[in-house]
Steps between C-alpha positions, in 0.01 A plus 500: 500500500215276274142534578283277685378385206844451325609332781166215467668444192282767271690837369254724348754760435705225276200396312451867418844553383491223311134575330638850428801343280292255270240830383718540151462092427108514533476822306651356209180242484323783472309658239227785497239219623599538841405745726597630825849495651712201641376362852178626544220241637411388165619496165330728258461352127264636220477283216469598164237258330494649182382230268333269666168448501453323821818496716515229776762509765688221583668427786773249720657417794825283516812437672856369443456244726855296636680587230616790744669242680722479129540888554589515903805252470627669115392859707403600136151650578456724146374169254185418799345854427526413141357142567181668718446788206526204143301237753236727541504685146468118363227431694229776365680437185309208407172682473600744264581789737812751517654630816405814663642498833700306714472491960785324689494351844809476686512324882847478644630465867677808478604739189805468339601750216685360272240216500217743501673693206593176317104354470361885406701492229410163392144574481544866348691327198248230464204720539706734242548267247096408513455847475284483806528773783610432861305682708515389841586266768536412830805428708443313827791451796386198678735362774449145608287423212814416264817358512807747509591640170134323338233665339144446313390648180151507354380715170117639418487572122209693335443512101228526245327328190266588281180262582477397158860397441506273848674205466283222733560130314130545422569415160746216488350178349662160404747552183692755685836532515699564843817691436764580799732811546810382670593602889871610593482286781294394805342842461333577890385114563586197610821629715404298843541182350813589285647668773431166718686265168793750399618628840417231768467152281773596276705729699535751245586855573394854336882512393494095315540480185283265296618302179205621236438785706609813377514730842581371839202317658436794720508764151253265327282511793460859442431541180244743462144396408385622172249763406310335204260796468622731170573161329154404568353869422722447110248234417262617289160522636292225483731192496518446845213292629672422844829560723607386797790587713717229623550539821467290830266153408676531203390399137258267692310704702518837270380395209145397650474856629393602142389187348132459440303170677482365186885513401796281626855680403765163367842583570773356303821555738726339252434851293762658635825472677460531932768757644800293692391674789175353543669149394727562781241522753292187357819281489654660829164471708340167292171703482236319301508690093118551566569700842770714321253620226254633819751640696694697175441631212802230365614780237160610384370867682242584289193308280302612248187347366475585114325357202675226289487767195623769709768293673772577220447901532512449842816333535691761245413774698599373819747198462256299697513101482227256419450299827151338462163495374139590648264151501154429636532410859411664847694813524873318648826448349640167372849483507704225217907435580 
């Protein structure tokens, strides 16, 4: 016979069996930085700053937002713990910093294990493959609060730069050069509104296949966002005067985030070729070209800010694309079709 508290729709004894089973896929995030053993009330981290002279944690807080909605109808759940870990990796990123360690957040209306199993091993692959450690989370049964089968997911990352090496924008100035890293997709952004154009204006389903499109629309959907950060740490040290992460606003509201009052960023869309997916959604839901360049990052996931003489060095190391110079102006971005 269940428990009272099984039987409200909240089995302890599950979510303990289940916590027990995923122990092996957060050790191997592990290293001899953390501390303590698995589910205690806090993680335990000790960081080695050996070599910096004035080490600055930096931190973040994101989610995966609807694109969950993507993952409940494939029930594919391992690419959103992926998504949560990159998103957030890309997001201290831009300042310079490297991962340390990595918090999840899961809310559900009740625990399913294969589900459960499916997103732990998402992030503990991710956080792997940033070499930053997994040391904790928190698992919350919530009955009433979501839908059947539905679940939330937010991240807390934690890394470190050396003061001196802190990448702010502080010194961008007109004669820059505005190079873009390319996205796999829609990344962890804009999925309300292409959701709303493929699958209810177009009548599209995860399954559809797409002339142009190389996965079904539902495949595409998922693609996992990208973790720019040890293409970013290959550049050699001082050519980076700014980065932003491309993420929801878009190349239109990121790039201000790190421009200076005195700088306008001019973007030349016609530098590069728009994925068919995001054409798809423009054409399918006649959304304004303007809108779709604040609502996604249109191809681009990643900015950086260098100096016209540095641009070239830049752009061998990482395969980046010139997408637009740095002008006097007020600190917004100008957009040219």
């Amino acid at each position: 016979m269940k428990k009272a508290y099984a039987r409200a729709g909240v089995d302890v004894d599950l979510g303990n069996l289940v916590k027990g089973r995923i122990q092996q896929l957060v050790k191997i995030t592990h290293g001899s930085q953390v501390l303590g053993k698995i589910g205690g009330f806090g993680g335990l981290f000790r960081p080695d700053f050996n070599g910096m002279k004035e080490p600055v944690l930096v931190s973040s807080v994101d989610g995966v937002g609807t694109k969950l909605k993507i993952a409940f109808a494939m029930n594919r759940h391992n690419t959103v713990g992926q998504d949560l870990v990159n998103h957030c990796v890309d997001d201290i990123a831009v300042l310079g910093a490297r991962p340390l360690f990595f918090l999840d957040y899961i809310g559900a209306e009740r625990l399913e294990p294969p589900v459960f199993e499916q997103l732990i091993k998402g992030f503990a692959k991710a956080c792997r493959e940033a070499s930053c450690a997994l040391v904790g989370g928190e698992t919350a049964q919530m009955p009433g609060m979501y839908k059947r089968g539905e679940y939330d997911l937010a991240g807390t990352i934690v890394g470190v730069v050396d003061r001196a090496k802190m990448i702010d924008g502080s010194r961008i100035a007109p004669g820059d050069v505005v190079l873009g890293l390319r996205s796999n997709g829609l990344h962890t952004n804009g999925y309300s509104l292409a959701r709303k154009v493929l699958f209810e204006k177009m009548r599209f389903k995860p399954a559809s296949r797409v002339p142009g499109i190389p996965k079904p629309i539902g495949e595409e959907l998922l693609r996992v966002h990208r973790n720019y950060q040890p293409l970013l740490a290959s550049i050699p040290e001082g050519l980076v005067k700014g980065l932003a992460h491309i993420t929801g606003g878009g190349l239109v509201d990121n790039l201000p985030r790190v421009l200076p009052k005195n700088c306008d960023a001019a973007i030349d869309t016609r530098r590069w070729t728009v994925p068919s997916l995001f054409r798809l959604i423009q054409e399918g839901g006649k959304v304004d070209a303007a809108e779709m360049y604040q609502v996604f990052n249109m191809g681009i996931g990643m900015a950086i800010i260098t100096s016209a003489g540095d641009a070239a060095a830049v752009v061998r190391r990482t395969r980046a694309i010139c997408i637009g110079v740095i002008e006097s102006g007020t600190g917004k971005v100008r957009l040219s079709f």
